[in-house]
C-alpha positions in Angstrom: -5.6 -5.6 45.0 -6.7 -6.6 48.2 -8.4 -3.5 48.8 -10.5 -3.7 45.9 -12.0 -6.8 46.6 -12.2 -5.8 50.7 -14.5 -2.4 48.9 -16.3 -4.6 47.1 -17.5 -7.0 50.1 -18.2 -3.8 52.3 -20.7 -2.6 49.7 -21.8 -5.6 48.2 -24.4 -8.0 49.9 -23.1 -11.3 49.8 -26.4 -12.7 50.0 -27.3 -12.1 46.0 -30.4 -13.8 47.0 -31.9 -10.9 48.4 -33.9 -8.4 46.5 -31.9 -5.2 45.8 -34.5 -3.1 47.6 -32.3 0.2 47.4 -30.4 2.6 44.2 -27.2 1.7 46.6 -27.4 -2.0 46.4 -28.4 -1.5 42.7 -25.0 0.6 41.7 -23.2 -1.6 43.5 -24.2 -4.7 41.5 -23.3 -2.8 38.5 -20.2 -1.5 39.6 -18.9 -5.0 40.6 -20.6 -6.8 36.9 -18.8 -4.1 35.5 -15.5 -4.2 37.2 -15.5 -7.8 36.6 -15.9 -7.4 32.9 -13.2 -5.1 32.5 -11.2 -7.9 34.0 -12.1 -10.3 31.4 -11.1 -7.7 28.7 -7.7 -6.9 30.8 -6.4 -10.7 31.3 -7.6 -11.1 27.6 -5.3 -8.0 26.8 -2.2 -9.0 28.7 -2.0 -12.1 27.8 -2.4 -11.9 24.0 -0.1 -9.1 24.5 2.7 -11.7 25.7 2.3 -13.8 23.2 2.6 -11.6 20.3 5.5 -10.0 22.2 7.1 -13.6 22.7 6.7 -14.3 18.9 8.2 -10.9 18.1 11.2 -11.3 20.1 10.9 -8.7 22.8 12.7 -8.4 26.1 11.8 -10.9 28.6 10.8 -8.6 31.6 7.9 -7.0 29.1 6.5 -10.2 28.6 7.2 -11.0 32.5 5.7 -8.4 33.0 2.2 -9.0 31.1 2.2 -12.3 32.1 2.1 -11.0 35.7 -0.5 -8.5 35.2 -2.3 -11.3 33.4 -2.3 -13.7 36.1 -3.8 -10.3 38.5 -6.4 -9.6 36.4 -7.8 -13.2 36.2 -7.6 -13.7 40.3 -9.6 -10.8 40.4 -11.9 -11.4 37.3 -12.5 -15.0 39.1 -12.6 -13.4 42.9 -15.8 -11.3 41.3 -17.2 -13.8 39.4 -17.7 -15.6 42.8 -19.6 -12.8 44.4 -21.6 -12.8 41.2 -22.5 -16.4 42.0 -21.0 -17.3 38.6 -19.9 -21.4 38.1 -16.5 -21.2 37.5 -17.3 -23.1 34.2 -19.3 -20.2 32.6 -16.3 -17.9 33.9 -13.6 -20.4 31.9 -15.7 -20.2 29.2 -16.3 -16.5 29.0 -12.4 -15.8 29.6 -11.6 -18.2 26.4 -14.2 -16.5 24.2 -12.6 -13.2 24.8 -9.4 -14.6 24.2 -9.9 -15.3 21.1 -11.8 -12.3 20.3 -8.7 -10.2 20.8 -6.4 -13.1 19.6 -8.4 -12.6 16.2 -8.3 -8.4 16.4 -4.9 -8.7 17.4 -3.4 -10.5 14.5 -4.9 -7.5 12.3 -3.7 -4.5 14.4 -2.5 -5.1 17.4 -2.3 -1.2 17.7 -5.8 -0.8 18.1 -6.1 -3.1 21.1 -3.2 -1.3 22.8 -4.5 2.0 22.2 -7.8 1.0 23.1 -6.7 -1.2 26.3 -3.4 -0.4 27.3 -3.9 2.7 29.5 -7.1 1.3 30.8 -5.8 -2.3 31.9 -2.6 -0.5 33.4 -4.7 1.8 35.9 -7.2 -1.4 36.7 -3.9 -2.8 37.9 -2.9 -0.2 39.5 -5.9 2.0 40.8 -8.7 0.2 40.9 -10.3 2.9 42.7 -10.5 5.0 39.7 -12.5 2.6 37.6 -14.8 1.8 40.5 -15.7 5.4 41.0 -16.2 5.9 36.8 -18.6 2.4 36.9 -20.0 4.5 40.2 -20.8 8.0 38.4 -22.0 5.7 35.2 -24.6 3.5 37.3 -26.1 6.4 39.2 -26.8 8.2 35.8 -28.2 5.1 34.4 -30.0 3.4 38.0 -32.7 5.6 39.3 
């Protein structure tokens, strides 16, 4: 986790200030507003994930275990946010909001979410590299 955020402030100007005069400094930005959005969706993942799994009665290192990769996804979703130069307000705020976005799916089908989040979240834990270098190939196809 560490090294993700050390990455990110190597290639990453902290000045955000300053025009972003080259396609590197450009990718960068949207690999890191990126990055930090998968976050959001992540911690919003996990932890509706433990509740639902603390309702249904499951075993208690499953939901230890969301609850921990919950609590790692919104360090890091906060960590970014700050290089982002957002308040941490607006990043409460945003964090709720998906909340209860996938509070609401997940009371419908719960399956979706998984399928559509599970596998994703569990490598941003994990290997963050991965993602950075897919938000990589997507911003220098879309940033010329």
């Amino acid at each position: 986790m560490k090294k993700l955020f050390l990455l990110i402030l190597l290639i990453y100007p902290l000045n955000l200030l300053a025009l972003e005069k080259t396609k590197e400094e450009k990718v960068a930005k949207y690999i890191i507003e990126n990055i930090q959005k998968d976050y959001v969706a992540c911690y919003s993942f996990y932890k509706v994930g433990a509740e639902i799994f603390k309702k249904a009665g499951k075993e208690t290192s499953v939901i230890e275990s969301l609850e921990k990769s919950a609590d790692v996804t919104l360090k890091f979703n906060h960590d970014l946010g700050e290089v982002l130069g957002l308040k941490p307000a607006t990043m409460s705020k945003t964090t709720k909001q998906e909340v209860e976005k996938f509070t609401k799916i997940a009371k419908k089908d719960f399956s979706s979410l998984a399928k559509k989040y599970g596998l994703l979240c569990k490598n941003l834990v994990e290997n963050q590299k991965q993602r950075i270098d897919y938000w990589e190939k997507k911003g220098n196809k879309k940033i010329k």
